[in-house]
FIKOLBA-503026 format. One record per residue (C-alpha): residue in three letters; z, x, y. Coordinates in steps of 0.5 Angstrom, whole numbers, m for minus. Each point is the difference from the previous one (the first is absolute). Layout:
BEGIN
<res=ALA	zz=Z	xx=X	yy=Y>
...
//
This chain:
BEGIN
<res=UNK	zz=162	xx=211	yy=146>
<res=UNK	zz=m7	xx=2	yy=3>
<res=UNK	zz=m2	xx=m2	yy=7>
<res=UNK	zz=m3	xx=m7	yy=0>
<res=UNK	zz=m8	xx=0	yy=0>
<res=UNK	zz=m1	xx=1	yy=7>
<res=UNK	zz=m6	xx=3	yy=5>
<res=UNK	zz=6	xx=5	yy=1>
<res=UNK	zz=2	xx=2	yy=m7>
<res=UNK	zz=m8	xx=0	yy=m1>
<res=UNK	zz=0	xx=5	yy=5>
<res=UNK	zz=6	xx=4	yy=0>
<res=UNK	zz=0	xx=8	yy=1>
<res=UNK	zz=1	xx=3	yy=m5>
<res=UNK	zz=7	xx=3	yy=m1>
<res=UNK	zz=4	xx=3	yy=m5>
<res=UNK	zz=5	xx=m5	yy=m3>
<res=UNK	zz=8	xx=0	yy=m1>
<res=UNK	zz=3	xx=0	yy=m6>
<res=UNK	zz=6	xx=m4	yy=m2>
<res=UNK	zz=6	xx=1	yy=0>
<res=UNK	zz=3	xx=1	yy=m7>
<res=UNK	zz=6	xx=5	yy=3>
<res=UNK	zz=7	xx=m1	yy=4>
<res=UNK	zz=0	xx=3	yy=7>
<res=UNK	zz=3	xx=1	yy=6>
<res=UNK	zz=m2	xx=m1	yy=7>
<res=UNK	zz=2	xx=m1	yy=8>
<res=UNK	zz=m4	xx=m6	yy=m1>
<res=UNK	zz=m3	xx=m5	yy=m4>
<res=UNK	zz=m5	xx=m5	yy=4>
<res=UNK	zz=m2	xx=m6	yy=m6>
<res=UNK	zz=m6	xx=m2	yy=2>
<res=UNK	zz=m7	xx=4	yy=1>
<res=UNK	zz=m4	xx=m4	yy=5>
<res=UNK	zz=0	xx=2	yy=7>
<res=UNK	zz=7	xx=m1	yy=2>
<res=UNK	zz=2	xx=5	yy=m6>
<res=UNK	zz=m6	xx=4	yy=1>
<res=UNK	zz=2	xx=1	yy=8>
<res=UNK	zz=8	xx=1	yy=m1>
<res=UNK	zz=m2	xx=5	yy=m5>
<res=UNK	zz=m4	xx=4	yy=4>
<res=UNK	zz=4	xx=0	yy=6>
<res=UNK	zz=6	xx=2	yy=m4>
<res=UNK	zz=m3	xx=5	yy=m4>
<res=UNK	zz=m3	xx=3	yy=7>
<res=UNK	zz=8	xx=0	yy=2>
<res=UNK	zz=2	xx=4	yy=m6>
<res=UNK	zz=3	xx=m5	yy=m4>
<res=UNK	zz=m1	xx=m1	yy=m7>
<res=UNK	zz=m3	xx=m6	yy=m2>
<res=UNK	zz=m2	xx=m3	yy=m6>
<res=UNK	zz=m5	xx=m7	yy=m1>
<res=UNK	zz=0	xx=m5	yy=m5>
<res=UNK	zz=m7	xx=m4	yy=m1>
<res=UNK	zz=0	xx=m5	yy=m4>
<res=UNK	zz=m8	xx=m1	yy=m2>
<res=UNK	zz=m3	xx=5	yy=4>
<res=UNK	zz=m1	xx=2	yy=8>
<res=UNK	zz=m2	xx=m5	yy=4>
<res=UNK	zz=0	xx=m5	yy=m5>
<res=UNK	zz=3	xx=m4	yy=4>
<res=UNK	zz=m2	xx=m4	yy=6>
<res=UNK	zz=m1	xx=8	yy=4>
<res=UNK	zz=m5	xx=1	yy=m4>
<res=UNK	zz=m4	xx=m7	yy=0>
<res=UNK	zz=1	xx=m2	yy=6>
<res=UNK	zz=m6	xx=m2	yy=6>
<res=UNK	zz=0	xx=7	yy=2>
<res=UNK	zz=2	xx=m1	yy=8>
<res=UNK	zz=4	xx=3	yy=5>
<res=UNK	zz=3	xx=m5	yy=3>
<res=UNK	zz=5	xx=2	yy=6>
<res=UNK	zz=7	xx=m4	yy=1>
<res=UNK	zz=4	xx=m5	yy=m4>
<res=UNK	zz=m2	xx=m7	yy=m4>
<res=UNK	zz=4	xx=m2	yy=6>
<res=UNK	zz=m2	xx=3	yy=7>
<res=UNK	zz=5	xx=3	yy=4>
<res=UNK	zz=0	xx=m6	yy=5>
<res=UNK	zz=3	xx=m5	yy=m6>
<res=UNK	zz=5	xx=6	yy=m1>
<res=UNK	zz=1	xx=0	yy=7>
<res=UNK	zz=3	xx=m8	yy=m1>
<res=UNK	zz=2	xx=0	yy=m6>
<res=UNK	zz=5	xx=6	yy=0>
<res=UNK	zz=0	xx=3	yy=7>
<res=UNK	zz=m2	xx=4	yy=6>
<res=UNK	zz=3	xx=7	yy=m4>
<res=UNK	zz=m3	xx=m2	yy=m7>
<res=UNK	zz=m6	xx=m1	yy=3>
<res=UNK	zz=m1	xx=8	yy=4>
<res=UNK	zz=3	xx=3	yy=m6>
<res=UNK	zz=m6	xx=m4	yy=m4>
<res=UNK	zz=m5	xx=1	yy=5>
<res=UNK	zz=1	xx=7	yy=0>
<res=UNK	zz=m2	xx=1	yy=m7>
<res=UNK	zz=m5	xx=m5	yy=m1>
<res=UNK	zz=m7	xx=5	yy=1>
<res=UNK	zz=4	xx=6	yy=m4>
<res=UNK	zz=m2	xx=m2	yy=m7>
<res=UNK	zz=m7	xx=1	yy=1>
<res=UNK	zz=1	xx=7	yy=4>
<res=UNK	zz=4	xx=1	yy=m6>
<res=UNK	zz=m7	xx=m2	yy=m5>
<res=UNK	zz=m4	xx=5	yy=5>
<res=UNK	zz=5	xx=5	yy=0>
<res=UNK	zz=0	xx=0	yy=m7>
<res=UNK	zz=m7	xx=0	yy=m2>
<res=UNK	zz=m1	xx=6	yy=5>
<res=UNK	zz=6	xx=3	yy=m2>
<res=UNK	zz=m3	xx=0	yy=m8>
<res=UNK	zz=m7	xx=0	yy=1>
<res=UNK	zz=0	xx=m7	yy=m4>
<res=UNK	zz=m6	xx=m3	yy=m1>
<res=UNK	zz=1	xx=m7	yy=1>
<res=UNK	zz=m6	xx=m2	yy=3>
<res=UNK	zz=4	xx=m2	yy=6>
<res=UNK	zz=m4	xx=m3	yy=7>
<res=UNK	zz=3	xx=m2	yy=6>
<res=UNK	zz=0	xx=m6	yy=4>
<res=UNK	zz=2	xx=m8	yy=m1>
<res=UNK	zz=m1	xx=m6	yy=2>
<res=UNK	zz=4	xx=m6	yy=1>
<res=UNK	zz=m6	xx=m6	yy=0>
<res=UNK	zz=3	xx=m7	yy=3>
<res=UNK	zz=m4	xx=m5	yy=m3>
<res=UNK	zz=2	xx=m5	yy=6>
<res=UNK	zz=2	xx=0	yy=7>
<res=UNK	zz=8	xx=m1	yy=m3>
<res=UNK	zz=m1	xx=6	yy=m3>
<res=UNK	zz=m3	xx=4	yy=6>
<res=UNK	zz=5	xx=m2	yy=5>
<res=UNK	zz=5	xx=3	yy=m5>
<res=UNK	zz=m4	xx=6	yy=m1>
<res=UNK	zz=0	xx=1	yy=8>
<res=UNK	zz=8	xx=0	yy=0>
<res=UNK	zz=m1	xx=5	yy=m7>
<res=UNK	zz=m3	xx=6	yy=5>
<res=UNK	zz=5	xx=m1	yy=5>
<res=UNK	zz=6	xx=m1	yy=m5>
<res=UNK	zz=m3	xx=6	yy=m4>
<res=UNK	zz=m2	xx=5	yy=6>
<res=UNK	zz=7	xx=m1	yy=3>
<res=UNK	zz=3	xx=4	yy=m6>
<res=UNK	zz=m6	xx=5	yy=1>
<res=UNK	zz=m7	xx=m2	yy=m4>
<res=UNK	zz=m5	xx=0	yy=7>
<res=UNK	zz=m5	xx=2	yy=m6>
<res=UNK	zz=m2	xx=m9	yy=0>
<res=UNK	zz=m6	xx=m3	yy=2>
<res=UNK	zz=0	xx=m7	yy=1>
<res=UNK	zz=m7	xx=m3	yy=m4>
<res=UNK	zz=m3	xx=m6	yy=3>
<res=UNK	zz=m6	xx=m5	yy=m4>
<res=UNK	zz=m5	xx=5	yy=2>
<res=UNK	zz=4	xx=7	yy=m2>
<res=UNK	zz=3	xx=m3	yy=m6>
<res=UNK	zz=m7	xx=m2	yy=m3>
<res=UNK	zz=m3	xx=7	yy=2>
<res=UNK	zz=6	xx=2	yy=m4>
<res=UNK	zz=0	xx=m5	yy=m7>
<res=UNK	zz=m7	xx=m3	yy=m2>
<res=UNK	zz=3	xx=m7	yy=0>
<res=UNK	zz=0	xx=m6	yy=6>
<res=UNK	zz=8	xx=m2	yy=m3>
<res=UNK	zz=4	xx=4	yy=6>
<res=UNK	zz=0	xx=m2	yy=6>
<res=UNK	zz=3	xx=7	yy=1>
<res=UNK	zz=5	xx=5	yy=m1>
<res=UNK	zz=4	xx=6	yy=0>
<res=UNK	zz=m2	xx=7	yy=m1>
<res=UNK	zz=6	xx=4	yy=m2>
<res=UNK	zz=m3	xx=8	yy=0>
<res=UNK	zz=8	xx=3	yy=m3>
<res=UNK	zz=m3	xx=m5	yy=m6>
<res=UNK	zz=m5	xx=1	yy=m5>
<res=UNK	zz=m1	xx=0	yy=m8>
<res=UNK	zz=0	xx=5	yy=m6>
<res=UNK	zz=0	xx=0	yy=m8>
<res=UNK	zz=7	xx=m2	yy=m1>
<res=UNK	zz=1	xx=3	yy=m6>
<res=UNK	zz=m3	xx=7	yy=1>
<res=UNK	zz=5	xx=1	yy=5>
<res=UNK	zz=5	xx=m2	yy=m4>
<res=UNK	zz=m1	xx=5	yy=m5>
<res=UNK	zz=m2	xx=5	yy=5>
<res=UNK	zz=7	xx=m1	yy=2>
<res=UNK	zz=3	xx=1	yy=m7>
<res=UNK	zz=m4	xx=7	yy=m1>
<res=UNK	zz=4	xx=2	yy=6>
<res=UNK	zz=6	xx=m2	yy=m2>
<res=UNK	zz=m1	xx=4	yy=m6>
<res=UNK	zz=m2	xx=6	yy=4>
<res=UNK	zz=6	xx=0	yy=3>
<res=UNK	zz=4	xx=0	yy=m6>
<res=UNK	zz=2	xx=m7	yy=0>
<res=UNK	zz=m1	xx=m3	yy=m8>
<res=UNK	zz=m3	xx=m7	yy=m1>
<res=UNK	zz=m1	xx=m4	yy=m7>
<res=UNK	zz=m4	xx=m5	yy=m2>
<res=UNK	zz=1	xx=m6	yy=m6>
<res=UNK	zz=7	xx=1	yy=2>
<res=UNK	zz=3	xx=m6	yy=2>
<res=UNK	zz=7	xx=0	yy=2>
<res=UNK	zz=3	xx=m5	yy=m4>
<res=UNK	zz=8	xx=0	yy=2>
<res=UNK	zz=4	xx=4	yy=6>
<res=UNK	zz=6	xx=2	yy=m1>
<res=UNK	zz=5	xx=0	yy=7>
<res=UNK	zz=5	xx=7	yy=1>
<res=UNK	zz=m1	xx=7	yy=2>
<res=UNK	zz=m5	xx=1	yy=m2>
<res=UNK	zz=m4	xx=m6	yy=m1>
<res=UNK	zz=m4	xx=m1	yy=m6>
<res=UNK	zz=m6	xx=m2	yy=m2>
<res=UNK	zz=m2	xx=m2	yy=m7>
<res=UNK	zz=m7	xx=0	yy=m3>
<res=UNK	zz=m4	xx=m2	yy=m7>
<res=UNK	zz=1	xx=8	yy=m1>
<res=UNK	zz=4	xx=3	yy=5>
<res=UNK	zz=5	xx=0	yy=5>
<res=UNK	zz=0	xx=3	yy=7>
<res=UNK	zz=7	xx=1	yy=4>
<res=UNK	zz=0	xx=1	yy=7>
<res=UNK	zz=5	xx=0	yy=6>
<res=UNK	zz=m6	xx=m6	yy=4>
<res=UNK	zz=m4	xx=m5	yy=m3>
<res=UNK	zz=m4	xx=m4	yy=4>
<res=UNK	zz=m4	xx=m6	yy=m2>
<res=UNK	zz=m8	xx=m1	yy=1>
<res=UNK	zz=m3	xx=m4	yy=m5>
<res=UNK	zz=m1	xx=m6	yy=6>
<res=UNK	zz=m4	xx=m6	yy=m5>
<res=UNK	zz=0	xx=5	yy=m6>
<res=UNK	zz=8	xx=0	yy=0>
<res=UNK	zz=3	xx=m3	yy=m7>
<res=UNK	zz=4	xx=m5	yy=3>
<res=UNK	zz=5	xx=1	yy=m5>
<res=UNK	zz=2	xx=8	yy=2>
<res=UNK	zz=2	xx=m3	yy=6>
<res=UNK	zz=1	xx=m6	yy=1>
<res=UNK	zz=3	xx=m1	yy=7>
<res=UNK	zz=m7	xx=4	yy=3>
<res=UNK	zz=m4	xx=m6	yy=m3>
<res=UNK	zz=4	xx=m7	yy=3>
<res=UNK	zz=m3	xx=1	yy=7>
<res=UNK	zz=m7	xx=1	yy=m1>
<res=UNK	zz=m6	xx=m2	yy=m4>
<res=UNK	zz=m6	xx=3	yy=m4>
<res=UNK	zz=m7	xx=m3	yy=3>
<res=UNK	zz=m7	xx=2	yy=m3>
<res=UNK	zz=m5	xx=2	yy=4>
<res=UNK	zz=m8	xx=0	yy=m2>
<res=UNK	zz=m5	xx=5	yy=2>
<res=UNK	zz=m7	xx=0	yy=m2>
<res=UNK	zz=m6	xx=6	yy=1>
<res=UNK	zz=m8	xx=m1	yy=0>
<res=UNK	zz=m4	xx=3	yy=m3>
<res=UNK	zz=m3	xx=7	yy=5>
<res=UNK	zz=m4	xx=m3	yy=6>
<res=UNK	zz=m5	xx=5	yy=2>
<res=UNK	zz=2	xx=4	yy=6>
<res=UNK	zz=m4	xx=m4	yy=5>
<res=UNK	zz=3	xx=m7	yy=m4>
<res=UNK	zz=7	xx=3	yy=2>
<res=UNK	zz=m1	xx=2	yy=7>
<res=UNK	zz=m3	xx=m6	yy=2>
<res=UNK	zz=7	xx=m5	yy=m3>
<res=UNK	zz=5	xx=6	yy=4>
<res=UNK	zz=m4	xx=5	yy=4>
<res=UNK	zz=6	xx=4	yy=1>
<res=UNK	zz=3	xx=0	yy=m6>
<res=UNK	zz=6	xx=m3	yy=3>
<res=UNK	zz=5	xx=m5	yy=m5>
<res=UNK	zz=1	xx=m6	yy=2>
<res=UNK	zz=6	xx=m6	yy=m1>
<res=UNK	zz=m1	xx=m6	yy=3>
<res=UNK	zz=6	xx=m4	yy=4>
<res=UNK	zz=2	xx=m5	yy=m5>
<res=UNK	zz=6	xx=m2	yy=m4>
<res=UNK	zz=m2	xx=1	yy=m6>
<res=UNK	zz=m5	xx=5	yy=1>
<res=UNK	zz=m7	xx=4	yy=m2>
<res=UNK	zz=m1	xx=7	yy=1>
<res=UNK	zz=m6	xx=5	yy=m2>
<res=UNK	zz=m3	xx=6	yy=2>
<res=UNK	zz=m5	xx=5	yy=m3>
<res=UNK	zz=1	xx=5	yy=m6>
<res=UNK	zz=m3	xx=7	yy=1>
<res=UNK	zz=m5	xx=m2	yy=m6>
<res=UNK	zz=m3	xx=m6	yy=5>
<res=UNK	zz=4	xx=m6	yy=m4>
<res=UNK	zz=3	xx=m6	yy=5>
<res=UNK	zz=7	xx=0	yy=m3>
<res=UNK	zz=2	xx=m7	yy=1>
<res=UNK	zz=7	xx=m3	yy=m1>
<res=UNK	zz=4	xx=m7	yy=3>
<res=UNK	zz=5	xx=m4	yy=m2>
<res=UNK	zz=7	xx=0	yy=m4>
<res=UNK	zz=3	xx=m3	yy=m7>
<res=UNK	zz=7	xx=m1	yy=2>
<res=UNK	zz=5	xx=2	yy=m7>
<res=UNK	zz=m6	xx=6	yy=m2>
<res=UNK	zz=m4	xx=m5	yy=m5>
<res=UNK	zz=m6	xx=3	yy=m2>
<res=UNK	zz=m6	xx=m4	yy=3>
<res=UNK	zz=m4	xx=m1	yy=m6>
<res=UNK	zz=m7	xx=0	yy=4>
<res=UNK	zz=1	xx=6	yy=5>
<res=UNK	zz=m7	xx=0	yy=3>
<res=UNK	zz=0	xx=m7	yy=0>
<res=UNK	zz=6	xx=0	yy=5>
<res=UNK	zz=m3	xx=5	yy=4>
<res=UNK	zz=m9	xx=m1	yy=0>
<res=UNK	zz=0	xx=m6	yy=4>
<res=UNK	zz=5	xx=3	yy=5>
<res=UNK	zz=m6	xx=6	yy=1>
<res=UNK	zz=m5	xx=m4	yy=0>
<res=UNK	zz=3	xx=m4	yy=6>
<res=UNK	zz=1	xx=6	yy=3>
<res=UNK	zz=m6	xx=4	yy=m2>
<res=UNK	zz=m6	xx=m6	yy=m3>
<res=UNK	zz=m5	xx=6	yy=1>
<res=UNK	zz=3	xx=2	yy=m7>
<res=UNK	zz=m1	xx=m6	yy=m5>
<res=UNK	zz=m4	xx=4	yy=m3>
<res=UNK	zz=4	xx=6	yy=m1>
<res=UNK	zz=4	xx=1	yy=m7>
<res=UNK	zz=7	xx=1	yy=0>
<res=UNK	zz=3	xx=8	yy=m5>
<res=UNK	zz=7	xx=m1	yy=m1>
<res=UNK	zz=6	xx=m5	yy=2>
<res=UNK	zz=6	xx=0	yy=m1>
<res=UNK	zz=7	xx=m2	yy=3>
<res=UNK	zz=6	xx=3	yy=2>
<res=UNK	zz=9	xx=m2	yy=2>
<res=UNK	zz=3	xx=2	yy=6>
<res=UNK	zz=7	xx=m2	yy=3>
<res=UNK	zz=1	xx=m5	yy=5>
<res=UNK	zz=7	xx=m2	yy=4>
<res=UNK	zz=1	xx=m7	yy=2>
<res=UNK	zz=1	xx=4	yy=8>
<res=UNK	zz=m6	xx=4	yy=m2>
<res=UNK	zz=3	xx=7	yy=2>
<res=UNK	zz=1	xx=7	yy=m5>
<res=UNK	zz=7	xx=m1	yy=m3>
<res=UNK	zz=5	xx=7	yy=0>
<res=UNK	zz=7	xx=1	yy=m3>
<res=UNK	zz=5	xx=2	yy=m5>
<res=UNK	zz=1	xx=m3	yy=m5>
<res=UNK	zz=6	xx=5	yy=m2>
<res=UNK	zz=2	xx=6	yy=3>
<res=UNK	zz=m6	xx=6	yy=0>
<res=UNK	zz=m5	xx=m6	yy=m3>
<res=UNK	zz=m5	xx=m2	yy=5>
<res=UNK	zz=m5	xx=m6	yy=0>
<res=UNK	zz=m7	xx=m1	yy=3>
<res=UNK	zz=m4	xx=m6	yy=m1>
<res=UNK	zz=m3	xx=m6	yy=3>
<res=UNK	zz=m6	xx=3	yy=5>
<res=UNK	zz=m3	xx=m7	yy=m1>
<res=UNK	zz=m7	xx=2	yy=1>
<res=UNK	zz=0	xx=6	yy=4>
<res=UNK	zz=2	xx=5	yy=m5>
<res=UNK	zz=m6	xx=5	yy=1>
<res=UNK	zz=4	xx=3	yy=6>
<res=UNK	zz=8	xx=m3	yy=0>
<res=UNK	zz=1	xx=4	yy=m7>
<res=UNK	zz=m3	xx=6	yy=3>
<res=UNK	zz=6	xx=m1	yy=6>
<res=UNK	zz=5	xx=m2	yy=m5>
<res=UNK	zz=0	xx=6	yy=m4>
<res=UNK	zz=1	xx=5	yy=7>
<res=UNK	zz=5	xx=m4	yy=1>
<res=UNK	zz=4	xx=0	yy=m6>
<res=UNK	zz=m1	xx=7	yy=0>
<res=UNK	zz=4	xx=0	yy=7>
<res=UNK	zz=5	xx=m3	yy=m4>
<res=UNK	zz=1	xx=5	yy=m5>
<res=UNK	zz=0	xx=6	yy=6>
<res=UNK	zz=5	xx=m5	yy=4>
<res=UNK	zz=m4	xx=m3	yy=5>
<res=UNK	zz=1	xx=m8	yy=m2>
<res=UNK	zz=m1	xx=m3	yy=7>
<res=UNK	zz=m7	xx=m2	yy=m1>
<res=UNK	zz=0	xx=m2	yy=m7>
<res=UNK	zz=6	xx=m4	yy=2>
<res=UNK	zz=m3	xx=m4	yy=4>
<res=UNK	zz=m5	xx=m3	yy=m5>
<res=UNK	zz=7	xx=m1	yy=m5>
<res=UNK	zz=4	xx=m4	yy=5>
<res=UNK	zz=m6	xx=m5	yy=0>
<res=UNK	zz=3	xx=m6	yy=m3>
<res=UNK	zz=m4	xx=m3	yy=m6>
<res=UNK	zz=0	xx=m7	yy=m3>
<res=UNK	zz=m2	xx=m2	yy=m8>
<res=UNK	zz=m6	xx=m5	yy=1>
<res=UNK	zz=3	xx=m7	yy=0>
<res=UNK	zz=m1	xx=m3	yy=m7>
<res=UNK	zz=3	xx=5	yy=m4>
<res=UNK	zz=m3	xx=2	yy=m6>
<res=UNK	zz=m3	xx=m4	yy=m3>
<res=UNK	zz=m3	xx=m4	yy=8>
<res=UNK	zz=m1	xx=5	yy=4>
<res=UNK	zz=m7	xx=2	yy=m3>
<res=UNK	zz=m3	xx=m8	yy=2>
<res=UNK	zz=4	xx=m1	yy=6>
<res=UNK	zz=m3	xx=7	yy=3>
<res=UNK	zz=m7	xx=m2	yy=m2>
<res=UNK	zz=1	xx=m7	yy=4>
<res=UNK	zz=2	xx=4	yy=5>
<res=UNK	zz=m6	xx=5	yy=0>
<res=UNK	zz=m4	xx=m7	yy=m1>
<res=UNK	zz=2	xx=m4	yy=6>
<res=UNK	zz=m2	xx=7	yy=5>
<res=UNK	zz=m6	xx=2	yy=m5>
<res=UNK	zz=m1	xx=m8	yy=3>
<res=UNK	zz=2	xx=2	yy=7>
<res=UNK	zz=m5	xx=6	yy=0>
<res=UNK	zz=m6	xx=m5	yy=m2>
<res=UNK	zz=0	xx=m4	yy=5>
<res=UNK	zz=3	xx=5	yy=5>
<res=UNK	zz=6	xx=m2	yy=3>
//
């Protein structure tokens, strides 16, 4: 399998490929999965000594790390005032304490490895009516309790000298935020684990793992044998490699859109500071521009991974409402991609046996989470689980319906909030 027909694919960096694994081999570790929550374990994991193998089943970043909006967006699916609730005051100062470190783990890495990702710093969170303000007024004071004084709060008048549109009513600049070509930094993360020594295979999916000491894992072509396993395929797993990953969680589709290239005074005009922008919505929009001078425009979610049968279909009209200065542009590449979500809305961690360790679920904030989750797990493999625990005690529930009801009821439920979102309340 070849990456999907992407702005990304069509502009990737060019890179060596990995080979197929056609061997049996032995490893510390084996991480099923090169998204980026394989691709940062990995990566952590080599720096710390261990050595690691990756199993991809397509290629890197074929997944939803590869196809995703590109937005480095801090925290959770649910804020740490909700975790605050929902779990307690203790749960919520761990989280809270690690909310912004995914993104100064993407920073750190770009730095660190000289990616050329076309990284940009600088959020915004855009309120499209006083409800949504009102939240983002307790959002800077929530968040700036757990350390990010880098927020300004945008009124009518900032929030349209920083987006060309008169849709918001305001909104929030998050300056630890930003946006950057996602799957570039993805294989700039595999080149640097294979600078250190760690071996990734492409076309090599996981097709059965076998619980013992070692664990192993069996492909097309070969086997790995390994004293860890950890599961990072989120949407992309195979449902049947491991059953029990797949009860509490659901596939959803998601589907973006770029323009053909503005012309830079075009560009500047729609965002004059290259800032990206999500709006505050259930069902949300969010866009930004690509270092090319493209809008990339993406919203809204096919719950079940359906694939739409019209992408931009589904999306122009959501440009267009935000952007109708540009009827008259031309769409270049639509395509749609699966992340995980969780009925809670926050990452699932665990074990499913002994030394075979799962991450999964991050419900839309993948971007950064992933990149945390895979400090952590490396954490756990060196002895230190405290931080990795308190994500694996979060107690997680199967969507009501089951099988074969839980895709309709989820998405009445998106369509009563989606309803809420519309008229305000």
């Amino acid at each position: 399998m070849q990456h999907v027909g992407s702005y990304y694919a069509a502009t990737a960096n060019a890179h060596q490929p990995w080979p197929e694994l056609q061997e049996s081999v032995q490893c510390d570790v084996c991480i099923i999965g090169g998204g980026f929550t394989g691709l940062s374990s990995a990566l952590f994991l080599t720096e710390a000594g261990y050595d690691v193998v990756l199993l991809e089943a397509a290629k890197i970043g074929f997944g939803a790390s590869g196809r995703n909006g590109g937005q480095v967006v801090n925290s959770y699916s649910r804020d740490v005032d909700v975790i605050e609730q929902r779990y307690g005051k203790q749960t919520a100062q761990m989280l809270g304490s690690m909310m912004f470190e995914g993104a100064e783990i993407i920073r750190d890495r770009i730095d660190r490895y000289a990616i050329a990702c076309d990284y940009r710093p600088g959020g915004i969170f855009a309120a499209l009516n006083q409800r949504q303000m009102g939240h983002l007024r307790s959002q800077k004071a929530l968040w700036a309790r757990y350390g990010n004084h880098d927020l300004e709060l945008l009124d009518e008048r900032g929030i349209r000298r920083e987006v060309a549109t008169d849709r918001y009513v305001g909104g929030l600049l998050d300056k630890r935020g930003g946006h950057l070509h996602p799957l570039n930094l993805a294989l700039g993360e595999a080149e640097a684990i294979r600078r250190h020594g760690g071996r990734i295979y492409e076309q090599s999916a996981a097709i059965e793992v076998k619980y013992g000491a070692p664990h192993r894992i069996k492909t097309a072509k070969g086997a790995v044998s390994a004293t860890f396993v950890i599961f990072a395929g989120n949407a992309y797993l195979p449902s049947q490699l491991e059953p029990r990953l797949t009860g509490k969680s659901m596939p959803c589709g998601s589907q973006i859109v770029t323009t053909e290239p503005l012309t830079r005074d075009q560009a500047l005009g729609l965002l004059p500071n290259n800032y990206c922008v999500e709006d505050c919505n259930y069902l949300l929009d969010y866009f930004r521009l690509t270092a090319d001078n493209r809008l990339l425009y993406g919203g809204g979610v096919v719950y079940g991974a359906r694939e739409p049968d019209d992408i931009e279909a589904l999306i122009r009209p959501k440009l267009l409402r935000t952007f109708p200065q540009l009827r008259d542009i031309k769409i270049s590449h639509r395509w749609s991609g699966n992340f995980l979500l969780t009925l809670s809305r926050m990452p699932q961690f665990g074990q499913v046996e002994k030394n075979a360790f799962f991450m999964q679920g991050d419900s839309g904030h993948g971007v950064t989470c992933t990149h945390l989750s895979g400090k952590l797990i490396a954490e756990v493999l060196r002895g230190h689980a405290e931080r990795f625990d308190a994500f694996a005690k979060l107690p997680h529930l199967p969507f009501p319906g089951g099988r074969r009801f839980k895709v309709p009821l989820t998405a009445m439920g998106a369509a009563w909030y989606a309803l809420r979102d519309r008229f305000g309340v």
